[in-house]
C-alpha positions as CSV (number, residue, x, y, z in Angstrom):
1,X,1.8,-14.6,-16.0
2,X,2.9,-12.3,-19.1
3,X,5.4,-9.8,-18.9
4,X,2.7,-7.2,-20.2
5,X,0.2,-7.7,-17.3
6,X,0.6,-4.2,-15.2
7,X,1.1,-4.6,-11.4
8,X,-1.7,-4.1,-9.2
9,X,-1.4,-1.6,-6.4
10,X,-4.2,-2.3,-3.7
11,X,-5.1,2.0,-2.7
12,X,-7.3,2.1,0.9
13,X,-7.9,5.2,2.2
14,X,-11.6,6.3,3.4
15,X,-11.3,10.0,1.3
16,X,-12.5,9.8,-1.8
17,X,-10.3,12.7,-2.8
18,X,-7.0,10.8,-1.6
19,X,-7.9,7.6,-3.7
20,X,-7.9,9.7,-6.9
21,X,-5.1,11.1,-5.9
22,X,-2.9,8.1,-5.7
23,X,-4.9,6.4,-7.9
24,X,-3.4,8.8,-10.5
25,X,0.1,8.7,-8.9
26,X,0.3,5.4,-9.4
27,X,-1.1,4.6,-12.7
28,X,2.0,7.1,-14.1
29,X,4.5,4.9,-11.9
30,X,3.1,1.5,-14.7
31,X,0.4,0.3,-11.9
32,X,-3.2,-0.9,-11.9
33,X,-4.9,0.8,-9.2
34,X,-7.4,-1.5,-7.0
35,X,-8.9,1.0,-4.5
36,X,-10.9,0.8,-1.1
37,X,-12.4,2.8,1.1
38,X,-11.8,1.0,4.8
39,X,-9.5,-1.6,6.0
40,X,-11.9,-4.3,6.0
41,X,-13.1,-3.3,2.5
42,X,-9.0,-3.1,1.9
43,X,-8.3,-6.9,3.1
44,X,-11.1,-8.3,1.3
45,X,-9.6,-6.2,-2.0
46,X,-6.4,-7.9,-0.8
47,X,-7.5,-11.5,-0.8
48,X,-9.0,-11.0,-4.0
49,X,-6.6,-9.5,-6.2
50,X,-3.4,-9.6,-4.8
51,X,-1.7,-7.1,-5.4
52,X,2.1,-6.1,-5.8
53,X,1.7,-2.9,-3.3
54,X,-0.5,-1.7,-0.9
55,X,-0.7,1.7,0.1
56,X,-3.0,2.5,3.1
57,X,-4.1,5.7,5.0
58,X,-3.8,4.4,8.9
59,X,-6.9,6.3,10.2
60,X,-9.9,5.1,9.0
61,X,-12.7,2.8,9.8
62,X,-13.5,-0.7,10.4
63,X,-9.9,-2.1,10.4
64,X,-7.2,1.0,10.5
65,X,-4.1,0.5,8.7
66,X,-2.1,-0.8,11.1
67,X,-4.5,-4.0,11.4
68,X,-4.3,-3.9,7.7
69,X,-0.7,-3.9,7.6
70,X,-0.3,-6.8,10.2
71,X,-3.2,-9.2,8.4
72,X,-1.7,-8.6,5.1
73,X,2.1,-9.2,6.5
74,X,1.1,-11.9,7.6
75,X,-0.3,-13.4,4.7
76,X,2.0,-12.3,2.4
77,X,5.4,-10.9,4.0
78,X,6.6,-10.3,0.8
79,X,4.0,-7.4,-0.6
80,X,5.4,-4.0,0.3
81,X,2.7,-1.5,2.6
82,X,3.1,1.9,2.5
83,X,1.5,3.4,5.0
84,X,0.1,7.0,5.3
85,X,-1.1,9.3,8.0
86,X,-1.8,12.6,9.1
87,X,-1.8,11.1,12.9
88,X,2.3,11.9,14.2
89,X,1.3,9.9,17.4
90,X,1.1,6.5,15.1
91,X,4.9,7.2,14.4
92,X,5.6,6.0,17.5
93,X,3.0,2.9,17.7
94,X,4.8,1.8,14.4
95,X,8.2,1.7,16.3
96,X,6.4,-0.6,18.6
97,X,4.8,-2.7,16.7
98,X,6.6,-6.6,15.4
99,X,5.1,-5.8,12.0
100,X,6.5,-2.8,10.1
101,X,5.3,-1.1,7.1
102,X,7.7,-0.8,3.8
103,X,7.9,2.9,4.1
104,X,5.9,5.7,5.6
105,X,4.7,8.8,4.1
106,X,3.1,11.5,6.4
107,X,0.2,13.9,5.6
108,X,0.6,16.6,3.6
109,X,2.7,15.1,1.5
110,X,3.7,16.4,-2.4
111,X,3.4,13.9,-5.4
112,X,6.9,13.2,-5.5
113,X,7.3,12.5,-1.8
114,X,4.9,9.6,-2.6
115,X,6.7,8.5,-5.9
116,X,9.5,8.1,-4.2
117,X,8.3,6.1,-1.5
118,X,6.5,4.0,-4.1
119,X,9.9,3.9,-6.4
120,X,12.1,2.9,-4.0
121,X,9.9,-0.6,-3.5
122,X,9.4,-1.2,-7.0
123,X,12.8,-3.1,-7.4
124,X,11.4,-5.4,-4.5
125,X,8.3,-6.0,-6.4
126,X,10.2,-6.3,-9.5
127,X,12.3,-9.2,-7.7
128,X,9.5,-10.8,-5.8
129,X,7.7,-11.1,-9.1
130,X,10.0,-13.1,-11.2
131,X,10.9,-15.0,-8.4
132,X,7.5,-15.8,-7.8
133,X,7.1,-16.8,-11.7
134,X,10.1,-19.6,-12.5
């Protein structure tokens, strides 16, 4: 793998608006965005590209994010989830569940609220990456 290839950040969320969004906010952090619009849709995108992140809304149809977050943890433990919501009630499912996301941003959120959530994996992936590579 070159050093130039950008890393892929897998974006589901099931507005249109909100993809664009962090599809912007994530191309500025050096990412390729890979974007879909439901969790099934989201773990297919997974299996196909692999990506270095995945950030997910946690309402949304077919498979919600917190299915998503347990298939793809346990595929790949590793990749960090960021998961989003506007739900307060899933706060509390989260603490429950064996599988827990990366980090968790809550709707609204500002751009740099999400930035930093983002930043403070990219080390990880950074890690994961090279480690992944020798």
């Amino acid at each position: 793998m070159s050093d130039t290839m950008p890393m892929k950040c897998l974006l589901v969320d099931d507005d249109q608006c909100m993809l664009e969004i962090l599809s912007r906010t994530v191309e500025t952090l050096g990412f390729e965005p890979v974007t879909a619009s439901d969790g099934d849709e989201g773990f297919s995108a997974f299996c196909e590209c692999r990506p270095d992140l995945v950030v997910s809304d946690i309402h949304m149809p077919n498979r919600n994010g917190l299915l998503l977050l347990h298939d793809i943890k346990n595929l790949a433990p590793e990749i960090p989830v960021i998961l989003i919501t506007g739900y307060i009630h899933y706060k509390a499912i989260i603490n429950l569940e064996t599988v827990s996301p990366d980090a968790f941003v809550e709707k609204p959120f500002t751009i740099d609220q999400l930035r930093e959530a983002i930043e403070k994996v990219i080390p990880r992936i950074r890690k994961s990456t090279m480690t992944g590579y020798l």
